[in-house]
Every structure is written in structure tokens, then in C-alpha cells.
C-alpha positions as CSV (number, residue, x, y, z in Angstrom):
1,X,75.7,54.1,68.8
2,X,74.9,57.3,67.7
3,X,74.1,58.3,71.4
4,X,77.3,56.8,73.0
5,X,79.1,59.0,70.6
6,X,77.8,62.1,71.5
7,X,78.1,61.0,75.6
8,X,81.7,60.6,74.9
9,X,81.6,64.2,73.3
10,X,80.2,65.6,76.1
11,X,82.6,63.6,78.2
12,X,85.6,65.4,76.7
13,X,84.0,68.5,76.7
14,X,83.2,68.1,80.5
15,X,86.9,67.2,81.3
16,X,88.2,70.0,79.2
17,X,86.0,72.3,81.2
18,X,87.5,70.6,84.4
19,X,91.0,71.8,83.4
20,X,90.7,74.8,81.6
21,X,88.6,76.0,85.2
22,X,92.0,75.2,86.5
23,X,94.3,76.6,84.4
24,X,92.3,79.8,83.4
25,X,91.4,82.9,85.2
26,X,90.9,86.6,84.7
27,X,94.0,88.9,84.7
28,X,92.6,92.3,86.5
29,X,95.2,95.2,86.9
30,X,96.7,93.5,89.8
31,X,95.1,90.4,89.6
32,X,96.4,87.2,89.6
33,X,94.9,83.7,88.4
34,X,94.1,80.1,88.5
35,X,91.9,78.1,90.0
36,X,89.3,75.3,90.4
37,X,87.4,73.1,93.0
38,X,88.0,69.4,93.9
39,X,85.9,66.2,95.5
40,X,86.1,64.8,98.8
41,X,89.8,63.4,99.5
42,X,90.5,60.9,102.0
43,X,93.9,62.6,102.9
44,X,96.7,64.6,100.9
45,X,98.8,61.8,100.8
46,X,97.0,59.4,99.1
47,X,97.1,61.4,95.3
48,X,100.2,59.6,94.3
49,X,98.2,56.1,94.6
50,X,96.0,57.5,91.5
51,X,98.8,57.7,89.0
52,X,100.5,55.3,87.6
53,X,104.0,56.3,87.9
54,X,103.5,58.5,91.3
55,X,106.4,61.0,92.2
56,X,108.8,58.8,94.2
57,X,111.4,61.8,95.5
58,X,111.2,65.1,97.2
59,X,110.1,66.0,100.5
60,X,106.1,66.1,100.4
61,X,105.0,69.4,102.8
62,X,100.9,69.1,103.3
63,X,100.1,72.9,103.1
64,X,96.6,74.6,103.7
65,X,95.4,77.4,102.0
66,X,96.5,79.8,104.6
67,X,99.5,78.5,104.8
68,X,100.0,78.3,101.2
69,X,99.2,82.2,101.1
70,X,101.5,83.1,103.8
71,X,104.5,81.3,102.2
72,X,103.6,82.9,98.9
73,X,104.0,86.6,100.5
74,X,107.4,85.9,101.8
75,X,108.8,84.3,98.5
76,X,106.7,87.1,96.2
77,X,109.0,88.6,94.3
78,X,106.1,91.0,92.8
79,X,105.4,92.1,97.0
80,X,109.3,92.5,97.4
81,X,109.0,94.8,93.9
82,X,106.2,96.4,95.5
83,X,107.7,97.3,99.2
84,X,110.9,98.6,97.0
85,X,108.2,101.4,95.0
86,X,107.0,101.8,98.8
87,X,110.8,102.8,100.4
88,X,111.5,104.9,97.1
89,X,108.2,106.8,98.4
90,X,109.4,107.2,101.8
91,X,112.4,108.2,100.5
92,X,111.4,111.3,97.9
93,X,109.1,112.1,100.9
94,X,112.2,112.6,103.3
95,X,114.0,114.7,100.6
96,X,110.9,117.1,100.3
97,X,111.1,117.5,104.2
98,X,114.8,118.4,103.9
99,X,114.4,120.9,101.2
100,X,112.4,123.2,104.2
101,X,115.0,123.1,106.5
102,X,118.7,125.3,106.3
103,X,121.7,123.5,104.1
104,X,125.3,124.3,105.2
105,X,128.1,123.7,102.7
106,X,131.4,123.3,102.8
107,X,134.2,124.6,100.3
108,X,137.8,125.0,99.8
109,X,139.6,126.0,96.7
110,X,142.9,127.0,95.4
111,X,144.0,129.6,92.6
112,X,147.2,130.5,90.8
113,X,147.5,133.8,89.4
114,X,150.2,135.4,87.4
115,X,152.3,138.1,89.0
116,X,151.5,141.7,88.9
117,X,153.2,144.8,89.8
118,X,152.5,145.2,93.6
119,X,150.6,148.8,94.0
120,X,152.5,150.5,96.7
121,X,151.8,154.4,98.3
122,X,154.4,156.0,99.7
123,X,153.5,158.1,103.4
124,X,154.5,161.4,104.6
125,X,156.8,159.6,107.4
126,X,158.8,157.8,104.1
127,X,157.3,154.5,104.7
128,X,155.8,152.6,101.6
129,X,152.5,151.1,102.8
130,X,151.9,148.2,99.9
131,X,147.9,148.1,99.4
132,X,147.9,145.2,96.4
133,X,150.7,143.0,97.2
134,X,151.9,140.4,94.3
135,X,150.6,137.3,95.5
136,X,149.7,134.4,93.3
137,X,149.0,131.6,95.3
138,X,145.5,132.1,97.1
139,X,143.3,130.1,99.4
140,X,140.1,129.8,100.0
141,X,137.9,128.2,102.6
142,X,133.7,129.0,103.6
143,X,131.0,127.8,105.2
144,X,127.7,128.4,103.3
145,X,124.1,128.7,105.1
146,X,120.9,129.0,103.2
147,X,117.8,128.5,104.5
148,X,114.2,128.9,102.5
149,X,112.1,131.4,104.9
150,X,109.4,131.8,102.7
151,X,108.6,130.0,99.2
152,X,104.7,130.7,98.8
153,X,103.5,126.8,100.2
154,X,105.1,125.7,97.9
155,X,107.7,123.3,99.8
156,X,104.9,122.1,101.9
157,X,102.8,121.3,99.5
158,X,105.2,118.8,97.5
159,X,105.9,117.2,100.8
160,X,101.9,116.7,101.8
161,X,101.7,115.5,97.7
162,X,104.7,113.0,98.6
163,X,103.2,111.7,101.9
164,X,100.1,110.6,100.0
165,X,102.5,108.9,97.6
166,X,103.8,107.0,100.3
167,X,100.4,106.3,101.6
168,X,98.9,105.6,98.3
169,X,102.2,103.0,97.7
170,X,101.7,101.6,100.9
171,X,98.0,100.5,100.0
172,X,99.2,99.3,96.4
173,X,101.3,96.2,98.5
174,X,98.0,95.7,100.3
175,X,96.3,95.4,96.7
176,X,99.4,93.1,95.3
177,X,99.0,91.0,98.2
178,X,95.2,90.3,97.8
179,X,96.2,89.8,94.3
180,X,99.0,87.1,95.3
181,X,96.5,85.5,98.0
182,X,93.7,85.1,95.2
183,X,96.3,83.9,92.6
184,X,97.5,81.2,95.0
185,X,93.9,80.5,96.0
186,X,93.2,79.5,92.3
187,X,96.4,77.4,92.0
188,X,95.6,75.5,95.3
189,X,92.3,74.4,94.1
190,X,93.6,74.2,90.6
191,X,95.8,71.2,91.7
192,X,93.2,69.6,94.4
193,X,90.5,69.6,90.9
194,X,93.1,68.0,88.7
195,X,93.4,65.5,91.6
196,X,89.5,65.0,91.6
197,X,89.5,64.5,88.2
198,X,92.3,61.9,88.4
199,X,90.4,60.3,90.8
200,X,87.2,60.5,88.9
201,X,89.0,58.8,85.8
202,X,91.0,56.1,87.6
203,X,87.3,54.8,88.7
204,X,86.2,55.0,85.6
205,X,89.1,53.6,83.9
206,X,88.9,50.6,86.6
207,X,85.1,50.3,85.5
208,X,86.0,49.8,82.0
209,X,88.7,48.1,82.5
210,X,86.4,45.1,84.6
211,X,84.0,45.8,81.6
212,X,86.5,44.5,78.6
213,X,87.8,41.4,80.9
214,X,83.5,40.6,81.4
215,X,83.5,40.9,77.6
216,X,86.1,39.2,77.0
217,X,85.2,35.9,79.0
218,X,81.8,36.1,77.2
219,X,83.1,36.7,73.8
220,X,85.3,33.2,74.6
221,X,82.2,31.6,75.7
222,X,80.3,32.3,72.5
223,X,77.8,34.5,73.4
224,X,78.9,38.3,72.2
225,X,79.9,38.9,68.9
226,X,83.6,40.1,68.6
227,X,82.5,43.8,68.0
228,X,81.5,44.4,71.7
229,X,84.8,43.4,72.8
230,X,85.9,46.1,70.7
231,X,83.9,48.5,71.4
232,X,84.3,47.9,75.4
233,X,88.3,48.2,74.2
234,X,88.0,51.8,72.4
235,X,85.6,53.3,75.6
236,X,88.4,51.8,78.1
237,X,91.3,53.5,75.8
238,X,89.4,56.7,75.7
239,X,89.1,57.0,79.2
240,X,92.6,56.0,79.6
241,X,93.3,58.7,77.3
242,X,91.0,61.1,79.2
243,X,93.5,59.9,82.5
244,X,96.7,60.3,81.4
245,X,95.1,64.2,80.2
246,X,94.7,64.8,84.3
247,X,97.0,63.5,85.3
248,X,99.5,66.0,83.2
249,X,97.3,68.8,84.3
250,X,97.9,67.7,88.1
251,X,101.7,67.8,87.1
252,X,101.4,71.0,85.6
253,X,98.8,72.3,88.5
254,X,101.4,71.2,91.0
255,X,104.7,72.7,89.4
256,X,102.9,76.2,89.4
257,X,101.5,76.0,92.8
258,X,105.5,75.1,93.8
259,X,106.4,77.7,92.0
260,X,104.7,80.5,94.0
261,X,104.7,79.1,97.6
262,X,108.5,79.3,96.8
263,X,109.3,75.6,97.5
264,X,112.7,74.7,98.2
265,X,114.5,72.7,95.4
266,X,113.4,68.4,96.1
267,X,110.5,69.9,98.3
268,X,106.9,68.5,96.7
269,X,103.9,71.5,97.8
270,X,100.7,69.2,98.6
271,X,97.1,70.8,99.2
272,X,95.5,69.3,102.5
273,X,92.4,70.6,102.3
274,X,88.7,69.2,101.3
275,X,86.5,70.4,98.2
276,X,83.4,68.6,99.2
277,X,82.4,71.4,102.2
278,X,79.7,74.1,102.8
279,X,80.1,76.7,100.8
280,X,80.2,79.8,103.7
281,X,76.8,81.6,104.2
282,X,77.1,85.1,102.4
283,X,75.5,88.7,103.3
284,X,73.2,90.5,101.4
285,X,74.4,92.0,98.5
286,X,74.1,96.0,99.5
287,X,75.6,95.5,102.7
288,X,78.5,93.5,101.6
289,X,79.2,96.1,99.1
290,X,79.2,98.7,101.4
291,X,81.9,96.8,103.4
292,X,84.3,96.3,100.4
293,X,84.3,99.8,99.9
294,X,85.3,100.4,103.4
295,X,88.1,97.8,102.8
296,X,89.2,97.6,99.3
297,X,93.3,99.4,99.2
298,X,92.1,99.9,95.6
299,X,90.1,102.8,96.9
300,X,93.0,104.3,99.3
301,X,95.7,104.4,96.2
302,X,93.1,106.0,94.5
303,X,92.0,108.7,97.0
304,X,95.5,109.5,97.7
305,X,96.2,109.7,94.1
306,X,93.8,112.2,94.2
307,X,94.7,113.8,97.0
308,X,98.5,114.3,96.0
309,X,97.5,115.5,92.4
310,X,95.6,118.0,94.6
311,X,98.7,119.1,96.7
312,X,101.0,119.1,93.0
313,X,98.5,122.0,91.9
314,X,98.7,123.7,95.5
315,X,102.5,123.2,94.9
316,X,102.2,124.9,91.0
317,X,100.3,128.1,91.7
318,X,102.6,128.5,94.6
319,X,105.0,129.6,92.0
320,X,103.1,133.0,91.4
321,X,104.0,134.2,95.0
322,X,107.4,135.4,96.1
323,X,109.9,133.8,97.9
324,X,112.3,134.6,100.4
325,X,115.6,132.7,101.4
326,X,118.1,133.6,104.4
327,X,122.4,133.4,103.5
328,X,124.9,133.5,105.1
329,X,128.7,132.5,105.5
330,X,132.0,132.4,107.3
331,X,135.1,132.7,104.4
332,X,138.8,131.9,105.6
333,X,141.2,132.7,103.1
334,X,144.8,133.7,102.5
335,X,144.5,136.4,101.2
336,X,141.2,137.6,102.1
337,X,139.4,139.4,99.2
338,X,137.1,141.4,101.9
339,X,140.5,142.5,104.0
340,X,141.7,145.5,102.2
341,X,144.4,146.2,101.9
342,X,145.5,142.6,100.8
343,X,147.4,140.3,102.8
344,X,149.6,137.3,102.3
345,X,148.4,135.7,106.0
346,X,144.9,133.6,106.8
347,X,142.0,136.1,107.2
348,X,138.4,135.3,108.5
349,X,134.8,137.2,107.5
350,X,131.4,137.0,107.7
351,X,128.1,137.7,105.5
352,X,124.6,137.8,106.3
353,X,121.7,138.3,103.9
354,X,117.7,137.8,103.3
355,X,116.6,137.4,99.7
356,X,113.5,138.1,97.7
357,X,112.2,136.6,94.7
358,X,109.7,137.1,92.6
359,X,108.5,135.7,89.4
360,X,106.4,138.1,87.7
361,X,106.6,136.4,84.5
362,X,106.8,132.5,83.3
363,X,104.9,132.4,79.9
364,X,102.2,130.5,81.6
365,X,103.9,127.7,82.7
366,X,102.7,128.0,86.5
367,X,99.2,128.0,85.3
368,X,99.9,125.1,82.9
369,X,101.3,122.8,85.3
370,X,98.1,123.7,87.7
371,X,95.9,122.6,84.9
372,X,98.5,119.7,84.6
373,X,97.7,118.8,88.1
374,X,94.3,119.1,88.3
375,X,93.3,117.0,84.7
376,X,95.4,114.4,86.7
377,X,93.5,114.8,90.0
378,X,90.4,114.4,88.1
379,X,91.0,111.7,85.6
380,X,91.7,109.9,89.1
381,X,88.6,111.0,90.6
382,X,86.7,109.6,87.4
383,X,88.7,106.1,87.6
384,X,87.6,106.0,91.7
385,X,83.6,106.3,90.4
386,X,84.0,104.0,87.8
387,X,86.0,101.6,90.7
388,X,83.0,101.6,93.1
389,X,80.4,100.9,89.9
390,X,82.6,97.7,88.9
391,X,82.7,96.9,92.9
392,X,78.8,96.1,93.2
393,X,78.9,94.4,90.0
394,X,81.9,92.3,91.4
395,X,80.5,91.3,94.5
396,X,77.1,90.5,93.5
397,X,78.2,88.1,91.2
398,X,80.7,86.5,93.2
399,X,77.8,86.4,95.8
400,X,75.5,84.8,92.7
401,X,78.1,82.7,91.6
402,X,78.2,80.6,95.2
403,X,74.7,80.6,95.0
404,X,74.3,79.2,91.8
405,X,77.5,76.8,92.5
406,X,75.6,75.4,95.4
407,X,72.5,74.6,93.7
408,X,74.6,73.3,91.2
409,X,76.3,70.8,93.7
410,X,73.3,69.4,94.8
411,X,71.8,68.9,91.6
412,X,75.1,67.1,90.6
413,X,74.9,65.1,93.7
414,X,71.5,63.7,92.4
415,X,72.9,63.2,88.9
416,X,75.8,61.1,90.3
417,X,73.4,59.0,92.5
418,X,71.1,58.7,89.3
419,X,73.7,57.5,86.7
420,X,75.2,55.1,89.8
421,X,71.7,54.0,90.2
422,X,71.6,53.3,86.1
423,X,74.7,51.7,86.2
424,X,74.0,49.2,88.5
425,X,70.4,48.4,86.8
426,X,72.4,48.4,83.2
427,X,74.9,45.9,84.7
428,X,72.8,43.8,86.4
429,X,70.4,43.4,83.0
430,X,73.2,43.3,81.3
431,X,74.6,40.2,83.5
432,X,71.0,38.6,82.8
433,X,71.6,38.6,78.9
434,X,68.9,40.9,78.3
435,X,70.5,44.3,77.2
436,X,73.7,44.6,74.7
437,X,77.2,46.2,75.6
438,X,76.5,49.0,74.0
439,X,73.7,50.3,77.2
440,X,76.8,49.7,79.7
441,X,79.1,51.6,77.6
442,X,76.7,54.6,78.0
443,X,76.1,53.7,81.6
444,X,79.5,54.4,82.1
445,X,80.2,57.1,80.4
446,X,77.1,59.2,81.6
447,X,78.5,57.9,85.2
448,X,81.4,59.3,84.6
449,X,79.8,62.5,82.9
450,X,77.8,63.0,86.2
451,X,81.0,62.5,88.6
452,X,82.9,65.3,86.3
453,X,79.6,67.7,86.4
454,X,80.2,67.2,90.5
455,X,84.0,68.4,90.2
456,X,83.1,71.1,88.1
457,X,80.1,72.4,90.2
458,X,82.2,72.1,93.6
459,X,85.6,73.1,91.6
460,X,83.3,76.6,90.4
461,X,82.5,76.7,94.2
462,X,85.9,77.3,95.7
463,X,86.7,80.1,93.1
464,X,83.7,81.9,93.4
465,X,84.3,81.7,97.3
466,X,87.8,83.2,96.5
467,X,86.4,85.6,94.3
468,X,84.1,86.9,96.5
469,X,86.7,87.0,99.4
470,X,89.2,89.0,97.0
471,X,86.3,91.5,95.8
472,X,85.1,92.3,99.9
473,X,89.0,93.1,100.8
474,X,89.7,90.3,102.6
């Protein structure tokens, strides 16, 4: 008794491992999360025959992993987020191109002045030659050119600093879309382990099940005391129990995995793949790390991070050097402040000038934003190195992981031949009157044990597979 109790501990704990692998996941910066593995299915379709009250409305669309991923960019709303941040980058880059090249402004205005004593001077011939006419309503119209010549590198700095914004923003959708495709990874094996595990307990459920009728008709023959009926009843409730616990995780697997394909409203998201394949041959460890470095976007967002803090500084210490603009205009105005003598009548003119400006004192605040620039440049640079130490760490244990998980499978594969094996010896003795209930009861559980350990190893698998494919930049 005492060993049957702590089977069925091990049981749950098993089956809690089961869901929590596919409910669970790490949360990286711009990771996502959830995953598991699964057991052979005979075809997408046939889940709903494993419950007991199967979904009976909706459109069911059989999805693959790829295609899963590919429907989950398009209905992302994080990548849609993410391409916004990229246009804003664009954008500020356009404006820092424009602020190089010459600005013309248009303006009109309109004054009303109070009325003044015109300011006349009388000539030898007697004529009266009025040089400041009374006139209060005045007009004004100009054109305004200016044009930065000169401003120290500044200008083209910021615009180099904002095209490695918009390159580093550019490889940040890369990043949120390897996030996205690992996220839906884990929540497309998440749903097809639940399954397994449905599956695995309907069996076992059917087992016990054809164990309490067996009792049952022995118990009315007279020959099993009326305990072993109920103890074949409690171990076919628990595994009922154990059922119904899957089959609200497959619910709960499948709502999320709905949720971030972006399936229409009635439309039902079903995995059609297998979890009982190959696990993919991997490279050796230095050599695959050397590739994710080559192809992680983590790396480009922080090298242009770098590399922009780099042009800000450029861009700061440009402020110690002069600068020199062009101006110029074309006024139109009635009257004309630069027609003397003034005139009541429309009156053009024209000004050209070059400027030159020079900051010869700021109280340090070019030199502060420098410094401001380059802490920036190199708290990046420090983030990058400690980026490519977590990298080898990260791909050698996904690449240990599907070793390990492999092994594991096959060793589970033995286990679940073993306790099949067991059962049948158990039920056959059992048959023959020579062994009680209670060694079928643990037959079954540790059967049921072993198929679980299979999920698990196969479920741990997948993930590591997408782990690994996430952490080499694929």
C-alpha cells in the first residue's frame, strides 16, 4: 500500500511536470514563452475523440509550425508596435537630413499705426518734397532663405547617429520576430503535449476502468474481499481526476495558441505536426556559436547603439567650432521701410548675408554632453560583451539539452516497454488467482508513470530544439 501511494505521488508529480513544461517558459528581454513536446498522433483531427465532451463548433484549420509562425507575424500586434518605433526612426532620420539643406519661408503681415505729422522739406523751386508721409496702414510681404554653410560636423553627425537608429530599430523587429516565432513555438507544442497527455490518461483511465468492472465480477463471485473493489474504484477516480486536469490544460493550451496565430472569431487553431521524430543532428558547440554571433539582430541593435552614441559625441564637441549660415530675402511691402523717402505704393527689396557664430563659452555643457555620449556608447559596448558571454552559454545548453532529451527518450521508450511488459505479467497472474489487486494497481500506475516520463522527455525535446533555433538566429 504504502508503495502504491507513493507511485500515485509520483504520478501527479509527473503530470504536473507535463503541464507546467507547457504552460511555463523563460521571459528574456524580448522573449516570449510556452512550450512542450507531445507523442506520436495518428492525425490532428482525431484529439477531439479523447475528451469527453469534444468541441462540436468552429471551423478546425490544421496549422504547422511554420505556418503557425507566419500567421503569428501578420496578426502580432507587438511586430506592428515594433515597425511603428522603426518608421518614427526613419522619420527623425529624414528631418536630420533636412536640417542641412536651405529653408525658404513665407510671411505677410499687417500693422496699424497712429497718425503722425507728415515731415515735409520745402525746395528752392517752391515745391514741398514730403520725406515721412502719414501713413498708418502698412504691408508687408518676404521671402526668407537660410541655409547652414558650415556648422562644425555637427549636422552630419546627428544624421549618421539617426541612420544607426534606424538600422539599430530595424534589427530590433528582427529580434521581436524571433521572439514571436519561439513564443508560438512553445504554445504549438504546449497544446500537441496536453494532447499527449490526454491521450496518455484516456488509456489509462480505460485500463482502470476494465480493472473495477474485473473486480467487480470477482467481488460478485466471492472471491475478493469488498476492499479491492474499492481500491480499484479510488485509482480509476484518480486517474479520472488526473484526465479531466489535461484536458483543461489542452483547453487552455489551445485558447492561447488561438490567441496569437490571430484566429478568426468560430475558427478552432489545430497543430498537425508529430512529437515522436528525430530530434535534428546539431554542430559542434564552437562552431555553432560562432554562427549565432554572425546572425543574432541582438548583436546589430547593439553595435549600432554603439555606433550612434559614437556619432551623438561627434555631434557634441562639434559645438566648440564655429558656424556659419547664408540669408537672404526678397521684402514686398507698401510702404517699404528700405525705400526712403517713404511711400504709400508696393515696393520690392532685396538682402543677402553670410553669418558667423561662435561659441566661446557654454559652462561646460559641450564637454558634458560628450561625456554624456560616450558613458552611453560604452555602457553599450559593455552590454554587447556580456551578450556574446551569455550566447555560448545559451547555445551550448540548448545543444546539451537535445542531447540529454534524446537519451532521455530512449531510455523512456525502454521504461514504457518495461512497465507494459509488467503489466501484462501482473494481469495475467493476476487472472490466475495468484497475486492481489493491489500489484495491478501499481502495474498501472507505474505504466502510466513511464508513458508520462515519454511525453515529458520528447515534450523537453521540441523546446530545446526551439531553443536552440532561437539562440543560433534562426
Amino acid at each position: 500500500m504504502r508503495n502504491r501511494v507513493l507511485l500515485l505521488a509520483a504520478l501527479n508529480a509527473s503530470l504536473s511536470v507535463v503541464i507546467a513544461s507547457a504552460q511555463t517558459a523563460e521571459r528574456p528581454s524580448l522573449n516570449a514563452s510556452q512550450v512542450a513536446g507531445r507523442i506520436p498522433l495518428e492525425s490532428p483531427q482525431t484529439a477531439g475523440r479523447v475528451f469527453a465532451d469534444p468541441p462540436s463548433t468552429g471551423v478546425v484549420t490544421p496549422v504547422s509550425l511554420e505556418d503557425a509562425q507566419a500567421r503569428a507575424v501578420d496578426a502580432s500586434h507587438r511586430l506592428a508596435e515594433s515597425r511603428a518605433r522603426q518608421r518614427v526612426a526613419e522619420a527623425t532620420a529624414d528631418a536630420r537630413d533636412a536640417a542641412q539643406r536651405p529653408s525658404l519661408t513665407a510671411s505677410a503681415g499687417y500693422t496699424r499705426t497712429n497718425h503722425v505729422a507728415a515731415f515735409v522739406v520745402p525746395s528752392a523751386a517752391g515745391f514741398v518734397s514730403v520725406l515721412y508721409p502719414d501713413i498708418p496702414d502698412n504691408y508687408r510681404t518676404r521671402l526668407d532663405l537660410q541655409w547652414p554653410i558650415y556648422t562644425g560636423g555637427r549636422l552630419d553627425a546627428l544624421e549618421r547617429a539617426a541612420r544607426a537608429e534606424v538600422e539599430a530599430s530595424a534589427a530590433e523587429t528582427v529580434v521581436a520576430q524571433a521572439d514571436l516565432r519561439l513564443e508560438v513555438a512553445r504554445r504549438f507544442w504546449a497544446v500537441i503535449t496536453a494532447e499527449a497527455a490526454v491521450r496518455v490518461l484516456t488509456e489509462g483511465v480505460a485500463r482502470a476502468q476494465a480493472n473495477v468492472a474485473d473486480v467487480r465480477a470477482r467481488l460478485g463471485a466471492g472471491l475478493i474481499p469488498p476492499n479491492e473493489l474499492a481500491s480499484a474504484q479510488a485509482q480509476e477516480s484518480r486517474q479520472r481526476m488526473l484526465l479531466i486536469e489535461a484536458q483543461t490544460q489542452y483547453d487552455v493550451s489551445s485558447a492561447e495558441l488561438d490567441r496569437i496565430v490571430g484566429a478568426a472569431a468560430g475558427e478552432r487553431i489545430v497543430p498537425s505536426a508529430s512529437l515522436d521524430v528525430p530530434a535534428a543532428p546539431t554542430s559542434p558547440v564552437d562552431s555553432s556559436v560562432s554562427l549565432a554571433k554572425g546572425a543574432r539582430a541582438e548583436r546589430v541593435v547593439l553595435q549600432r547603439r554603439i555606433d550612434a552614441a559614437a556619432e551623438q559625441r561627434t555631434a557634441a564637441l562639434a559645438g566648440r567650432r564655429p558656424t556659419v549660415a547664408f540669408d537672404g530675402g526678397v521684402d514686398y511691402a507698401r510702404p517699404n521701410p528700405r525705400i526712403f523717402p517713404r511711400q504709400g505704393r508696393w515696393e520690392d527689396s532685396w538682402d543677402l548675408s553670410v553669418n558667423v557664430s561662435w561659441s566661446l563659452w557654454d559652462g561646460g555643457r559641450t564637454g558634458a554632453e560628450a561625456a554624456q555620449a560616450a558613458g552611453t556608447a560604452e555602457a553599450v559596448r559593455q552590454r554587447l560583451a556580456e551578450f556574446d558571454s551569455v550566447l555560448g552559454v545559451e547555445v551550448m545548453q540548448a545543444t546539451r539539452e537535445i542531447a540529454s532529451g534524446t537519451a532521455a527518450v530512449s531510455a523512456a521508450d525502454d521504461g514504457v516497454r518495461a512497465a507494459e511488459e509488467a503489466h501484462r505479467v501482473v494481469s495475467e497472474r493476476y487472472q490466475a488467482g495468484v497475486i492481489t489487486q493491489i500489484e495491478v494497481l501499481d502495474a498501472q500506475v507505474a505504466l502510466l508513470q513511464a508513458q508520462l516520463d515519454r511525453t515529458r522527455a520528447l515534450a523537453n525535446v521540441r523546446l530545446a530544439e526551439a531553443r536552440l533555433a532561437r539562440a543560433l538566429g534562426q
